[in-house]
Structure formats: structure tokens, C-alpha cells
N, C-alpha and C positions, 0 to 999 in steps of 0.2 A: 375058334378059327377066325371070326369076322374081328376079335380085337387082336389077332396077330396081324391081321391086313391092316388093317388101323394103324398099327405101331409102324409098320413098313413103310405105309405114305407120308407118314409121320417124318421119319428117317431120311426119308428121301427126300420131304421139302428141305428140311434144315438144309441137307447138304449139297441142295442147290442154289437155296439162297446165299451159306458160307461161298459158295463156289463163286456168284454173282460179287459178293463183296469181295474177295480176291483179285476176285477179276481187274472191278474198279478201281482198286488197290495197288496194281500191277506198278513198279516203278520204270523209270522214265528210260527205255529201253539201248544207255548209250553206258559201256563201260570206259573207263579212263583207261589206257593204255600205260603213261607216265608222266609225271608233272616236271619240268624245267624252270628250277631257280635261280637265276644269276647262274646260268652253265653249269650248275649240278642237276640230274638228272635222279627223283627217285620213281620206283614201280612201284613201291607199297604209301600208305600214309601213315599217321601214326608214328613216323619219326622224323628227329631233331636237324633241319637244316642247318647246314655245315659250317654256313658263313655269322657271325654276329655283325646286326645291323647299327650305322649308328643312328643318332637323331637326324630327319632330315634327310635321310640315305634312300632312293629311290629300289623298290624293287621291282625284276623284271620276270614275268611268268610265262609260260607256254605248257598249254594243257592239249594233250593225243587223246583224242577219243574215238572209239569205232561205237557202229549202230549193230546190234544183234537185230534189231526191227525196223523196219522204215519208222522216222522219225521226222514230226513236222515241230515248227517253231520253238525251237529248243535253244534255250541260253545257257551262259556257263560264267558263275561270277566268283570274283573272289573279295575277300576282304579281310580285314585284321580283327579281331575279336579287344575286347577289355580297355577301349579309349574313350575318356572324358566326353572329351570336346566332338564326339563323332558326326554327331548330328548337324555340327556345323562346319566340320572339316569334311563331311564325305567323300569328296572328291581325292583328298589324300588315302583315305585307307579302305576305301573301296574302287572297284569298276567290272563291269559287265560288257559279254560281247554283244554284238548284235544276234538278233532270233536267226536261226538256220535250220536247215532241211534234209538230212541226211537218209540214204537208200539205205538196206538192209547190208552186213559186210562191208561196208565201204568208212574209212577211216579221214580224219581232218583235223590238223590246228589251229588252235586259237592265242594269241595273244591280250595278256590284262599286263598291268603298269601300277605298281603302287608305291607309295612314298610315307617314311615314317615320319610323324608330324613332331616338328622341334618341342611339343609340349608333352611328348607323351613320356610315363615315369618308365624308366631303367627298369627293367622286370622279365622275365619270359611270360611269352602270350603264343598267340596261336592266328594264323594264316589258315584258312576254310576255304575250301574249293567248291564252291555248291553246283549242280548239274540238276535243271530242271528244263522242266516243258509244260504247255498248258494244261496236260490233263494229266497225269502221271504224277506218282510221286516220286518227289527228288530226292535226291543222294549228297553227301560232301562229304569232303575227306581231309583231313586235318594232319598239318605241319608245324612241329614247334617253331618257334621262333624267338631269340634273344636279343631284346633290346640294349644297348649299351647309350653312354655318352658321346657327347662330338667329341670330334680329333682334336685335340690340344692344340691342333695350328687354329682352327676355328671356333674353339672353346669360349670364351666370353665375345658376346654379339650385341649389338645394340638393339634393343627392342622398340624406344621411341624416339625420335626426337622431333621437338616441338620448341615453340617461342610465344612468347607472351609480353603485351597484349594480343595484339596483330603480326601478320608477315606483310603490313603497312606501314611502316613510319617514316616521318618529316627526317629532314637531315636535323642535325643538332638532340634528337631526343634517344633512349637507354630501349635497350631490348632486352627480354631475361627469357632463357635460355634452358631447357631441360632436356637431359638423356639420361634414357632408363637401360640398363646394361642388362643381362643375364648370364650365369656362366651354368651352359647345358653339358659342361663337362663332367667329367670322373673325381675331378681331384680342387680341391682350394687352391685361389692364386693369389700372388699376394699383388702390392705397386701396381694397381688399376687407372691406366691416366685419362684423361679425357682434356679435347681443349676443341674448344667451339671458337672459330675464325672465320674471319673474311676477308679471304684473300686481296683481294682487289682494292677494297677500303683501308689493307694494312691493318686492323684491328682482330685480336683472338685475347681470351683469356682461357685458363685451363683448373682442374683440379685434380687432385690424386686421392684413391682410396686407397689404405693400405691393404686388404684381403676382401674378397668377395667365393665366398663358400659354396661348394657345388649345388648346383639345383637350387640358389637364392638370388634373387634382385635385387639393384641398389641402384639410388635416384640420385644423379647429379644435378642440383639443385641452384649452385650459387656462379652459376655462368652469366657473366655483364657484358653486352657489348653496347659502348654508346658510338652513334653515326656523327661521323665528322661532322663539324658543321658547314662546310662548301661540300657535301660531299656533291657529285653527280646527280640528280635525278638518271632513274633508271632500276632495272631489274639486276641484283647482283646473288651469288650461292656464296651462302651459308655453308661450313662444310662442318662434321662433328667427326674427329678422329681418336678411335680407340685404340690405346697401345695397352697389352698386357705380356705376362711371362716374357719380359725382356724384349723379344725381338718379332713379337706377332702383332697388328695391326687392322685396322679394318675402317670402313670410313662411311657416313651418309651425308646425305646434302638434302638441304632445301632453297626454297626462292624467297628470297625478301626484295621488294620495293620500295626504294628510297623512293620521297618527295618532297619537292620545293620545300625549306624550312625557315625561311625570312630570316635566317640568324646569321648567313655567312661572313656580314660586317660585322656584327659581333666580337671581337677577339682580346685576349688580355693585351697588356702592351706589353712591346719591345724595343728593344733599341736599334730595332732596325732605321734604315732613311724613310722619311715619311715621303708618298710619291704627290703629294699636294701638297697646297700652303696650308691648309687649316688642318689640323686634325682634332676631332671629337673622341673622348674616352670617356667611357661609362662605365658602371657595372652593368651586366647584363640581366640580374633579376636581383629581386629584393623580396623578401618578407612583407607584405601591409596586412598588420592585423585591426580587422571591425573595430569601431567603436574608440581609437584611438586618432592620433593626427597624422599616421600612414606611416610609410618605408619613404626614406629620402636616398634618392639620386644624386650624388656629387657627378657633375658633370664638367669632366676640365675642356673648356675652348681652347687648342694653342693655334696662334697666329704665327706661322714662318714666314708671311711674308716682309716686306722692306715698309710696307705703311700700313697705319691703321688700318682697323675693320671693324664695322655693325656689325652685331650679328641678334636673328631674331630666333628666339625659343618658340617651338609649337610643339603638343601632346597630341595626338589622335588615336581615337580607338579607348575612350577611358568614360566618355560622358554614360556610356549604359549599366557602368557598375559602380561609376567614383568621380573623384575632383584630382584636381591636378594643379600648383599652383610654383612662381619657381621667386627664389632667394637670391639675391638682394632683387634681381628684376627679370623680364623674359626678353629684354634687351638690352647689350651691355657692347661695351667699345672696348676690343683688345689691340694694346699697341703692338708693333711690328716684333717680333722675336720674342712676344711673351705666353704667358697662358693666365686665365678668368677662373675660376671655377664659379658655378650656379648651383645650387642644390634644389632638386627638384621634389616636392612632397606631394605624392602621392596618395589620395585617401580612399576606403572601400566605403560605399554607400552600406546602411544596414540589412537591405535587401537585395546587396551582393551575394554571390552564389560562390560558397568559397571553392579554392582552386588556382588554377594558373589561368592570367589573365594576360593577353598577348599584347601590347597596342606601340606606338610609334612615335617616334624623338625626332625631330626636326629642327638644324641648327643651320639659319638662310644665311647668306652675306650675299653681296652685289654682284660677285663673283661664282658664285656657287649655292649646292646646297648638300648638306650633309644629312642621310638619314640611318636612322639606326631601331631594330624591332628589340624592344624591351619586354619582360616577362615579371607582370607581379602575383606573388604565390600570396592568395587572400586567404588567412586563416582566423579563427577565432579567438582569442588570446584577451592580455591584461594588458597595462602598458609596462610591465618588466618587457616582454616579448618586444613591442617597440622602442623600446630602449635599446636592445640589445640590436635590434633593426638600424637603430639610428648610429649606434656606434659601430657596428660594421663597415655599414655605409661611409661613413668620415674613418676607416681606418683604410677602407680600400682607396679612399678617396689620396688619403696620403702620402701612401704606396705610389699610386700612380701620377702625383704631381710631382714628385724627387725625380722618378725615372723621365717623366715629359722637362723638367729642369736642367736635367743631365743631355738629355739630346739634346736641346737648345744652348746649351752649353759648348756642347761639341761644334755645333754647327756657327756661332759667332766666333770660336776659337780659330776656327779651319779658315770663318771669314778674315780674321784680321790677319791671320799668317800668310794667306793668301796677296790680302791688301799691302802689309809689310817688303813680298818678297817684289812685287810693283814698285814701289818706292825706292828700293834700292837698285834696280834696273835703271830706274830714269835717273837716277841721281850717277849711275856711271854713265851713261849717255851725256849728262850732261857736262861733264869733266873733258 
């Protein structure tokens, strides 16, 4: 008799401790009424929303719940199950309401917002509606969901675009240019064009890929843009325009800042009117390789005026890496409608720092002064290199005294036909 009473107390604790854990156990006393996806409406979970998402495609949810029990600080979240990058996209494929309070019978909605992340792969996954509170345990309830591709109007998108070195540079110097494409679509496309421009500056180049495969990237790499050399100082956009599948398009921008570049005197010649009586022509950069007798400057002086002129050669900006010395002399007398050349020689000290080395040409008369910023590219080399240095130099130099020959030509031709049609004026006058 005393170990059936035994056994009884026995029975009875268990079954009030099970009862005790039940209790504790109890889940969080709010059922879902029906879940609203993008204005579909279902009551059960467990099946396949109606609409397929694409990359990128915002979804919109509204969850009903009523409380079987008064209910304190109770949240209701949702999110996307089976994505990579979650951890650092969370924002995208999750969100949570704020904590709330709800009486026993009494029902409320909630709105969440999510949005499918441009990286996530093509697949069916799953939408989780979870319903908790602080002490209970929670509940969720689970909706297919099918991921797809962007819409072929928005199909290939630009992922990067960037410039290098800086989005600083001097007028006169090159920028290189990168955009990295992705096509988040269904299907291959072919004639990918890309062309990086500045509007403003008047300067773009471009290039074309033939195909770019679904769900792969591809790097436009060989985009050049060089800044005028007058260009403006100032902040100008950069724009990078994408055309693919014939007639879709898409475009990003950045900022680039021009600055001062000492080079806008600088220029090849033309045969345009020169707006002074002297003009100075140089090349603008030269080759001077260490250890040789440097890169030479043919520098042509023309005189358009009606009389002689001194003129005095100065170099500045050379003494901290080189010498500078000039051929036949640094001062030389050009008669009226002609032109001088000087060759200037250039040399790199051995403990020149190779590179581009920037410094300045200075050509005085009594009249004026002409100056011009020179650029020598110091490399390490033999003396083939300055050979080939030297005969640059005297081939550009060449070039550019026929063309200074020819305008001077023009301009004594125009004088005497001018002087001629004088002479024959007073000679009817004088009849």
C-alpha cells in the first residue's frame, strides 16, 4: 500500500512539472489572420506567391493578427531566407515592426517592406513571417517565393565607374577611365557600348563589347580622356553611358577637377595670323636620358616685325635636377620677317629622379617677353635613346620652320601686293 502512494506522488510530480514546462513553453498568444503581398492576399502559409520577383523589385507586406491573450511587446518580422551577402545587405531583405501591445480579441496591422537585392542568384527561396514576443515562443510561417532576372529594359547596369589616377588633374594631362558593367538579366546580349565623355570639355572616347552573358561582368578598361590644354579651371561631370540590346541605355556621372596646367601656350603650329610680332615655337616635351648629353629643343624665334630684334634665352626651373645650355648662343639677332632657330640641350644630373620634369623658356626682346612651360620625360637609357631624342627634336624642328617659312611668306607676299596696288593709285593720280 505505502509503494502504491509512492508511485502516485511520483506521477503527480512529473505531471506537474511537464505541466510547468508547457506552461513556460506556451507560444506567443497572437494568430495571423492573413498575410498581403503586393495585393495578393493569402490565409494559409506554406504556399507559392503569385507574382515572380525580379532583381531589385521591392516587396510590400501587411500582416492581420488578432490576440487570443492580452499580449505585451510583441514584434512581427519578415525576411528572405538563402542570400549571400545578408549580413551586409540586411536592410534589403529584412525588417521588423516596432514592439506592441495588444488586449485579448482585439485584432491590428502591421506593415514590413523588402526589396530583392541586385546580387541575389535567380532561384526559388522563401519569405518567413516570424511573430514573437519577450517571453513566449514564436511562430513563422513561410511563403515561396521566385526570384527571376531584371527586365531587359534594365538588364545590363553599370556596377563601377571610376578614373585613375585622381578625379584631380592639371589641364594639358590623360585620365584613364574604368566601368564595370553586369548584365542581371535572363538572357546574353550582344554590342555592349560604353563611351566615357565630357561634355563640356568636348572630349569622350568609347568602346564596344560584343556579348556580355547572363549573370557575368565585364571591365571596360581602355577609356582615354586627355584635358585640353586651355582647358578652364574648374569642376566639370564626367558622364559614362551605357547602350545595349539596341535601343536601352543607362548613364552614371562623376566629378572631375581641372587645374591650372602651365601648358595652354603650349601648341603645335598653324598657319593661322600670328597676334604679335615674335612668335616662339618649340616642342613641348623631349626625352632626356641620364648619363648622356640630354634631349635638345629646336627652338625657332620668328620676327614679323619691320626691324631687327635681340632676343635673350633663359631656362628656369632645371638647376635642381640638370643643366641647360643653348646652340649657337642664348642671345641671337633676328632680322625683320625672318626666323633663328636655337637648339636648346637639355641634361639630367645623375641623381635626377626619373620622370617628368616641368621648367620654363624664356625668349626677352626690348619689346616683350615670350614664355613657354616645357616638360622633360627623364629616363634611364643609352645613347641610341638620345639619338633617337636628338633626331626627333631636329625632325620636329623642321616641320615647324617650313610652316613658320610659309607664313612669313604669305605675309611679305600680301605686303608687296598691298605696296604694289599703292603705287599704281599714285601713279594715276599723278597723270
Amino acid at each position: 500500500m505505502n509503494s502504491k502512494t509512492g508511485l502516485t506522488l511520483i506521477v503527480m510530480l512529473l505531471t506537474a512539472v511537464m505541466a510547468s514546462a508547457f506552461a513556460s513553453a506556451a507560444t506567443v498568444p497572437l494568430e495571423v489572420m492573413y498575410v498581403e503581398i503586393d495585393g495578393d492576399t493569402y490565409y494559409t502559409d506554406n504556399v507559392a506567391i503569385a507574382d515572380k520577383y525580379d532583381r531589385g523589385e521591392e516587396i510590400e507586406i501587411t500582416v492581420k493578427v488578432n490576440a487570443t491573450a492580452p499580449v505585451e511587446n510583441a514584434q512581427i518580422e519578415a525576411y528572405i531566407s538563402g542570400y549571400r551577402y545578408a549580413t551586409y545587405e540586411r536592410h534589403l531583405v529584412s525588417d521588423v515592426t516596432r514592439s506592441f501591445d495588444l488586449e485579448a480579441n482585439t485584432a491590428d496591422k502591421f506593415d514590413l517592406k523588402l526589396q530583392v537585392p541586385m546580387d541575389m542568384d535567380k532561384k526559388d527561396t522563401k519569405i518567413r513571417i516570424r511573430v514573437s514576443n519577450e517571453d513566449d515562443t514564436s511562430f513563422e510561417q513561410v511563403y515561396q517565393l521566385r526570384i527571376r532576372g531584371v527586365d531587359a529594359d534594365e538588364a545590363v547596369q553599370i556596377k563601377e565607374f571610376t578614373v585613375m589616377p585622381s578625379n584631380i588633374v592639371e589641364a594639358g594631362r590623360p585620365l584613364s577611365f574604368k566601368v564595370k558593367v553586369e548584365n542581371y538579366g535572363d538572357d546574353d546580349l550582344d554590342d555592349v557600348y560604353v563611351k566615357v565623355s565630357i561634355p563640356d570639355l568636348g572630349i569622350a572616347d568609347d568602346e564596344t563589347l560584343d556579348e556580355i552573358v547572363a549573370d557575368e561582368t565585364e571591365t571596360f578598361e581602355e577609356l582615354l580622356l586627355r584635358i585640353p590644354k586651355c582647358a578652364e579651371p574648374g569642376t566639370y561631370t564626367a558622364e559614362a553611358t551605357l547602350k545595349f540590346d539596341k535601343y536601352r541605355e543607362s548613364t552614371e556621372t562623376l566629378s572631375i577637377t581641372v587645374l591650372e596646367g602651365g601648358v595652354c601656350e603650349v601648341d603645335v603650329p598653324t598657319t593661322e595670323e600670328p597676334t604679335g610680332k615674335t612668335v616662339v615655337t618649340v616642342p613641348e616635351s623631349q626625352e632626356v636620358v641620364m648619363g648622356t648629353t640630354g634631349g635638345v629643343y629646336p627652338v625657332m624665334v620668328s620676327n614679323l616685325g619691320s626691324t631687327a630684334k635681340t632676343y635673350t634665352l633663359t631656362a628656369s626651373g632645371v638647376d635642381a635636377w640638370g643643366t641647360v645650355r643653348f646652340d649657337p648662343a642664348a642671345v641671337v639677332v633676328v632680322q625683320p620677317e625672318s626666323v633663328k632657330t636655337v637648339y636648346m640641350y637639355v641634361a639630367a644630373d645623375e641623381e635626377a629622379q626619373p620622370g617628368a620634369q616641368v621648367f620654363k623658356l624664356s625668349v626677352e626682346s626690348e619689346e616683350d617677353t615670350k614664355q613657354v612651360v616645357l616638360t622633360a620625360n627623364i629616363n634611364e637609357g643609352g645613347d641610341v635613346q638620345s639619338y633617337d631624342s636628338l633626331r626627333r627634336g631636329l625632325e620636329i624642328g623642321l616641320i615647324v620652320l617650313v610652316i613658320i617659312l610659309i607664313i612669313l611668306g604669305l605675309i611679305i607676299g600680301f605686303n608687296k601686293l598691298r605696296g604694289d596696288r599703292e603705287d599704281d593709285e599714285e601713279a594715276q593720280t599723278y597723270y
